[in-house]
C-alpha positions in Angstrom: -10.4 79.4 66.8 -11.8 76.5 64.6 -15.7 76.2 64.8 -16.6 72.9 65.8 -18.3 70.9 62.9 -21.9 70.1 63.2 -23.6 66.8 64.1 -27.1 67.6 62.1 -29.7 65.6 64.1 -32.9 64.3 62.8 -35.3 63.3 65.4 -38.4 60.8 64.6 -40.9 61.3 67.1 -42.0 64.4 68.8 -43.8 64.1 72.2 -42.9 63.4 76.0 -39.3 62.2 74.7 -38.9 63.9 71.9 -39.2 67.5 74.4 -36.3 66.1 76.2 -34.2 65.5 74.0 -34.8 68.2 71.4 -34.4 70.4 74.9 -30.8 68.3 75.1 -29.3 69.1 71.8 -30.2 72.8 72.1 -28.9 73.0 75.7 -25.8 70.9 75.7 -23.1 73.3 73.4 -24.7 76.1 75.9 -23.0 74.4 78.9 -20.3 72.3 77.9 -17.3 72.6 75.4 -18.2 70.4 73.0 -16.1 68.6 70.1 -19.4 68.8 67.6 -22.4 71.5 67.3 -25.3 69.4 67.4 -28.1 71.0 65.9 -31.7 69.6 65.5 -31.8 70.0 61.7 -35.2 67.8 61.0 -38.5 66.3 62.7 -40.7 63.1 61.6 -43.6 62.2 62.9 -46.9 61.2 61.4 -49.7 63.8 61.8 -48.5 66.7 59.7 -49.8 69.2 61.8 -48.9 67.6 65.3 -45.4 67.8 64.0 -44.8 71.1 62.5 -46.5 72.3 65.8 -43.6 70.8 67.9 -40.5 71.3 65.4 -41.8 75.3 65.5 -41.6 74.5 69.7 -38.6 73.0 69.3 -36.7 75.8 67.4 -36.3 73.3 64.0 -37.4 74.7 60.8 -37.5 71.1 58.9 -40.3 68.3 59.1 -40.9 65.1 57.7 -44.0 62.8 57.7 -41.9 59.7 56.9 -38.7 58.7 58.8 -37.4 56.6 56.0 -37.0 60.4 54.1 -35.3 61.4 57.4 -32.9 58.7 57.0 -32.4 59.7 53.2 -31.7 62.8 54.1 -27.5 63.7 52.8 -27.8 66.9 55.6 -28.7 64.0 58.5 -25.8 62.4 60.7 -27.4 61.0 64.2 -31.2 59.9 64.3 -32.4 60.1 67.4 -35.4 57.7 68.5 -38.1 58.8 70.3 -41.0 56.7 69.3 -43.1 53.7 71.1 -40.9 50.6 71.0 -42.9 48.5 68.0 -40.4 51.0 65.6 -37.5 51.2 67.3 -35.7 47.9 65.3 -36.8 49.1 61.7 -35.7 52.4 62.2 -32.6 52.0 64.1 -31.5 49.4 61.7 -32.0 51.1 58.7 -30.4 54.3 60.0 -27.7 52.5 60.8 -26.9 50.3 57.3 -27.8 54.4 55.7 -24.2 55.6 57.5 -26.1 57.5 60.3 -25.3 57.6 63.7 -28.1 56.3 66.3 -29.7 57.2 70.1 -32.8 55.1 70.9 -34.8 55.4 73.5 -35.2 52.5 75.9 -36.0 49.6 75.9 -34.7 48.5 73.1 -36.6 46.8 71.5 -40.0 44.7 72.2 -38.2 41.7 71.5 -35.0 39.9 72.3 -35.1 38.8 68.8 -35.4 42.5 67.8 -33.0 43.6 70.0 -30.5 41.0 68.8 -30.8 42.3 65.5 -30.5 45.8 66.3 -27.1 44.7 68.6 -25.8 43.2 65.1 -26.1 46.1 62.7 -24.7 48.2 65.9 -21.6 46.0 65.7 -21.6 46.0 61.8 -21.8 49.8 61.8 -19.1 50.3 64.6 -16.6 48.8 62.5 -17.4 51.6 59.9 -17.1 54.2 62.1 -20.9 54.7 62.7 -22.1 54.8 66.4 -25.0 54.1 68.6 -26.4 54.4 71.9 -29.7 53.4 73.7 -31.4 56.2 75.8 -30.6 55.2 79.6 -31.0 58.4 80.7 -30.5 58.1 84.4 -27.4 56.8 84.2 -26.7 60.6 83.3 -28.0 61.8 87.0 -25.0 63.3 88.7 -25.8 61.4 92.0 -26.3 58.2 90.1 -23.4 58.6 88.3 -21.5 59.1 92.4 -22.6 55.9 93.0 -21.1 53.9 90.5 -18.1 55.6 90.9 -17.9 55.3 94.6 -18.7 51.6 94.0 -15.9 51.3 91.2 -13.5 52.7 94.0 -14.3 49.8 96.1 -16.0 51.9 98.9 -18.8 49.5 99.4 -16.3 46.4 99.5 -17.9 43.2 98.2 -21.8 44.1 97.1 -24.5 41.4 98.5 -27.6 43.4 98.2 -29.6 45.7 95.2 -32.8 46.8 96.3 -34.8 48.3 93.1 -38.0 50.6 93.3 -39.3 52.6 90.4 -42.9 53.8 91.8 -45.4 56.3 90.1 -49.0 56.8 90.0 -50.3 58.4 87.4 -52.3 54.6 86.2 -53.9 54.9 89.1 -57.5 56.1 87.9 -59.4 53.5 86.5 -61.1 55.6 84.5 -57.7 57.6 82.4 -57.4 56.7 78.7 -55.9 54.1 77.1 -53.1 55.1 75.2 -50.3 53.0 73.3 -47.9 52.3 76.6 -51.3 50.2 77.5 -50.7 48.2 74.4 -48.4 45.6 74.1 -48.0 45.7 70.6 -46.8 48.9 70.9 -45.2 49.2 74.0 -43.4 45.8 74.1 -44.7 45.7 77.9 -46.3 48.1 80.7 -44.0 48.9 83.5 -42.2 46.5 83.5 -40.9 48.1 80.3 -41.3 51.5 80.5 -39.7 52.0 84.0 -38.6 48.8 85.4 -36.0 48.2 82.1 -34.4 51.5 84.2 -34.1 49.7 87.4 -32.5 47.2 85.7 -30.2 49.2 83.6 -29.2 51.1 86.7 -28.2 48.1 88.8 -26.0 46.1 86.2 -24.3 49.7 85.9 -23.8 50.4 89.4 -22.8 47.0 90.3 -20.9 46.1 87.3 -22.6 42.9 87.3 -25.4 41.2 85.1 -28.5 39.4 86.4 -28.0 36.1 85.7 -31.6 34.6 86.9 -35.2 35.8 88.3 -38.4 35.0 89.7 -41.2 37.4 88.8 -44.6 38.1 89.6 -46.6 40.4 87.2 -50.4 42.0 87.7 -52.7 43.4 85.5 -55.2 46.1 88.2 -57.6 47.5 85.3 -57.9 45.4 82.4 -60.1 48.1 80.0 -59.8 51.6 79.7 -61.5 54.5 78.0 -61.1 54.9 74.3 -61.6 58.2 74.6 -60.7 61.1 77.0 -58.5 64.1 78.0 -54.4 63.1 78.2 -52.8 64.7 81.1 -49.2 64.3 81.2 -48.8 60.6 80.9 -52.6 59.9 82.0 -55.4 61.6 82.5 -59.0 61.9 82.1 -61.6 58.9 80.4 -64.5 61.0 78.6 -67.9 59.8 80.2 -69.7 56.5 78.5 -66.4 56.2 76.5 -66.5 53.0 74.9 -63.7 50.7 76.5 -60.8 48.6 75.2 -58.4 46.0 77.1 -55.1 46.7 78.4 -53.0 44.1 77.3 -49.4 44.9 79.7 -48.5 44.6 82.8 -49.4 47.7 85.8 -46.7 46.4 87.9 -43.8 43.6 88.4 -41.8 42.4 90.9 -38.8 40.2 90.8 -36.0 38.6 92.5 -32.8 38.6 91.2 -29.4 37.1 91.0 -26.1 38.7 89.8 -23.2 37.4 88.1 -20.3 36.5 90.5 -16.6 36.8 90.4 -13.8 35.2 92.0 -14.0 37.7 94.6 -17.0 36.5 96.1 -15.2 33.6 97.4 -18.2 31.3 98.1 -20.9 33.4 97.2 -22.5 33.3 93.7 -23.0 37.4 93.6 -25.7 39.6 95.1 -29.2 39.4 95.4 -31.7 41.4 94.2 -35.5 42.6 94.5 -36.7 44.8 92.1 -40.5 46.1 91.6 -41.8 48.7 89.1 -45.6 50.0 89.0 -47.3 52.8 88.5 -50.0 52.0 90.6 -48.0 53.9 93.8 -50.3 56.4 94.9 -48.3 59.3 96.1 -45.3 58.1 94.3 -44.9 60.6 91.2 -41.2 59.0 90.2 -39.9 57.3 92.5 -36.7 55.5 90.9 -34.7 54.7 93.9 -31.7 52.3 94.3 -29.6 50.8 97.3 -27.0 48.7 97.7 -25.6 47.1 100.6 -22.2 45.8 100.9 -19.6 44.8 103.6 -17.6 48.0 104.1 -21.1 50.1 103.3 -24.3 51.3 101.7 -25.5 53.9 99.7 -29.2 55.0 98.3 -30.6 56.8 95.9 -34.2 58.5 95.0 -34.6 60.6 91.9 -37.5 62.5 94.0 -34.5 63.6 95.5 -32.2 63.2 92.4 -29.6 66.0 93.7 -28.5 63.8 96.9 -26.9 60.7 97.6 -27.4 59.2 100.7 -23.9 57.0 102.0 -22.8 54.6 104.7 -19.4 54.0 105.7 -19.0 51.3 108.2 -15.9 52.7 109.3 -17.0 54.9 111.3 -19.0 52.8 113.7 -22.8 51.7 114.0 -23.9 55.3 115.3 -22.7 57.1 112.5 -25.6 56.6 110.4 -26.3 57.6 106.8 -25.1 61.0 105.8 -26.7 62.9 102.9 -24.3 64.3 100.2 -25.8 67.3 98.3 -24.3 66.1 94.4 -23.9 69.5 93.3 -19.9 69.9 94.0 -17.5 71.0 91.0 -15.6 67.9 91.9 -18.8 65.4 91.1 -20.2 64.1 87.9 -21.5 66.5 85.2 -22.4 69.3 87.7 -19.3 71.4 87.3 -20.9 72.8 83.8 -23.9 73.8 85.9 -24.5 75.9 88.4 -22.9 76.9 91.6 -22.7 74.6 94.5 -26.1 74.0 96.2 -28.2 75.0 93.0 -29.5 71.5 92.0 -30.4 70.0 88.6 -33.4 68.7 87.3 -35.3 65.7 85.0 -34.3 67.5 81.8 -30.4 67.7 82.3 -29.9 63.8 82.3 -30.9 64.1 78.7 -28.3 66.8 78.2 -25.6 64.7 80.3 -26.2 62.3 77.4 -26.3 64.3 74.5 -22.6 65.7 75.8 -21.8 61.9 76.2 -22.5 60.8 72.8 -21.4 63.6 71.0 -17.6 63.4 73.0 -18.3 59.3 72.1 -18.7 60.1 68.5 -15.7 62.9 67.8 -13.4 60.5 69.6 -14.5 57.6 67.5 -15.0 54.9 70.0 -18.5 52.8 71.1 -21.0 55.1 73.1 -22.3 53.7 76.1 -24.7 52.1 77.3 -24.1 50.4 73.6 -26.9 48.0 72.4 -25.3 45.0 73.4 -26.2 47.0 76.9 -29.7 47.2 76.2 -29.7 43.6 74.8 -28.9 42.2 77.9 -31.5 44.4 79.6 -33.7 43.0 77.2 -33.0 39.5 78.2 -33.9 40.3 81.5 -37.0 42.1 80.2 -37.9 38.5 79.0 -36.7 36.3 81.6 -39.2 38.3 84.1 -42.0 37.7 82.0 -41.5 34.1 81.2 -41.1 33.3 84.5 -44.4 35.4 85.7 -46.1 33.7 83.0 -44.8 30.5 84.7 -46.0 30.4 88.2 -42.9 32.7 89.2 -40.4 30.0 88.7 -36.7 30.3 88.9 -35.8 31.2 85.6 -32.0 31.2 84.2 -31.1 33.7 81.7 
């Protein structure tokens, strides 16, 4: 039997995302027959020692301070993007033009204008052969993943309502640090950005349909944070009579939406949609939940309870209720290459989920998805929320 040939990954970046993923690319050939044999074959990052620390975590025995010699590199073919979003253009463009395949992570860019370019060298490289993909990730959740198949089957006849939450709290102390996903130079936004851009991704998926116009509201709670202080996950722990700095994004945003229609609708001009994202929800650790209503039926989703999917089926009457379907079936996405039925996944196999994606995308040489022009489009939403926000929350048309 013919070994597969290797896809030689070089990652630039190497905390929270960076773990996932590096866990993804070990992982995936473990569990699924794959085309390719990834293999994480370099880390960048900037702090020499922080990154020979995680590459020796990671099981990689190559490190690079500079991601341009990453990109240089002849035994590099995918560079994977796992760094705040001010770098994602430069990097993924010039990887890209350099013959190397590309997965950022999300959003996109900080910038339409960024992302725009980023969408063009995608398209540019395509036509050579060269593929890329932006880091969704919970499009790769096997209940999720139900969903917009049971949607695509028509099971939830004509959609009318998308009902968005992604809630955490770890922003709730006033006093943890301030680190760059409180910067907007950095960070493009707050969560808006960060976890919102996932709500948004998730319901164009499932639906199938774009958001074609908004009204926002956005909030700043805590305006200045601690320089200084003990990181804890995500937050943490301001050090006493730390000197402060401003937060400059948003701690939470709320928006209605409307979708694209089709002639189907008939009269209507495509669902509604209300969407909010903070993480400012005490109690709330990740809380990405979607539901959709439509005229045959509903279904709902919470990744706190990512191995179920929770279904309505008018059909059979108005005391039939929800039922809950435990997503852990051969028969359902991803989780035949898993374990046996009733042994549930968890956050880190969405990352592997789309590690196998890519990697089957690749081999087969056709356009990963979501694509760029994906995450462009999220981006424009990403915008549209914030100009209107920034404008009394008027209507604004994307």
């Amino acid at each position: 039997m013919t070994e597969p040939k290797p896809l030689r990954v070089g990652m630039v970046g190497y905390a929270f995302m960076g773990a996932a993923h590096s866990h993804a690319w070990r992982t995936a050939p473990r569990f699924f027959d794959l085309p390719l044999a990834p293999e994480l074959a370099a880390v960048a990052g900037r702090n020499p020692e922080g990154v020979r620390a995680a590459a020796a975590k990671y099981g990689c025995d190559s490190v690079e301070t500079d991601w341009r010699a990453l990109i240089e590199r002849d035994d590099i073919d995918l560079i994977d993007i796992c760094t705040p979003g001010n770098t994602h253009a430069e990097i993924a463009i010039a990887a890209l033009e350099s013959g190397k395949h590309v997965l950022c992570e999300k959003p996109l860019a900080n910038s339409v204008a960024e992302a725009e370019r980023m969408t063009a060298a995608a398209d540019a490289a395509a036509g050579r052969g060269v593929y890329s993909m932006c880091g969704f990730s919970y499009r790769r959740t096997p209940a999720l993943a139900l969903a917009k198949r049971m949607v695509a089957a028509g099971r939830l006849g004509q959609i009318r309502h998308v009902r968005a939450q992604y809630l955490q709290d770890w922003l709730s102390d006033a006093d943890a640090p301030l680190t760059w996903r409180l910067d907007k130079t950095k960070s493009g936004s707050g969560a808006l950005g960060d976890i919102g851009a996932h709500s948004i991704d998730a319901a164009q998926w499932n639906t199938g349909r774009n958001i074609t116009g908004v009204s926002a509201l956005m909030e700043t709670f805590v305006t200045e944070r601690p320089l200084a202080g003990d990181l804890v996950g995500l937050g943490g722990h301001g050090a006493a009579g730390a000197e402060r700095g401003p937060v400059t994004v948003d701690d939470a945003a709320l928006f209605t939406a409307r979708f694209a229609g089709t002639p189907d609708d008939g009269p209507a001009s495509g669902p509604i949609g209300i969407f909010e994202a903070t993480r400012y929800a005490l109690g709330r650790k990740n809380a990405m939940r979607l539901e959709l209503n439509g005229t045959l039926g509903s279904l709902a989703f919470d990744f706190e309870d990512m191995n179920s999917l929770s279904v309505y089926d008018a059909a059979d009457g108005p005391d039939s209720g929800f039922r809950k379907i435990l997503v852990t079936e051969p028969e359902h996405p991803y989780t035949g290459n898993w374990w046996p039925t009733g042994h549930g996944l968890g956050y880190e196999h969405v990352f592997t989920h789309q590690a196998v994606d890519l990697i089957h995308a690749i081999a087969e040489n056709r356009p990963p998805s979501p694509s760029f022009a994906d995450a462009l489009q999220v981006q424009k939403v990403l915008a549209a929320i914030e100009t209107s926000a920034g404008n009394n929350s008027h209507w604004h048309t994307l």
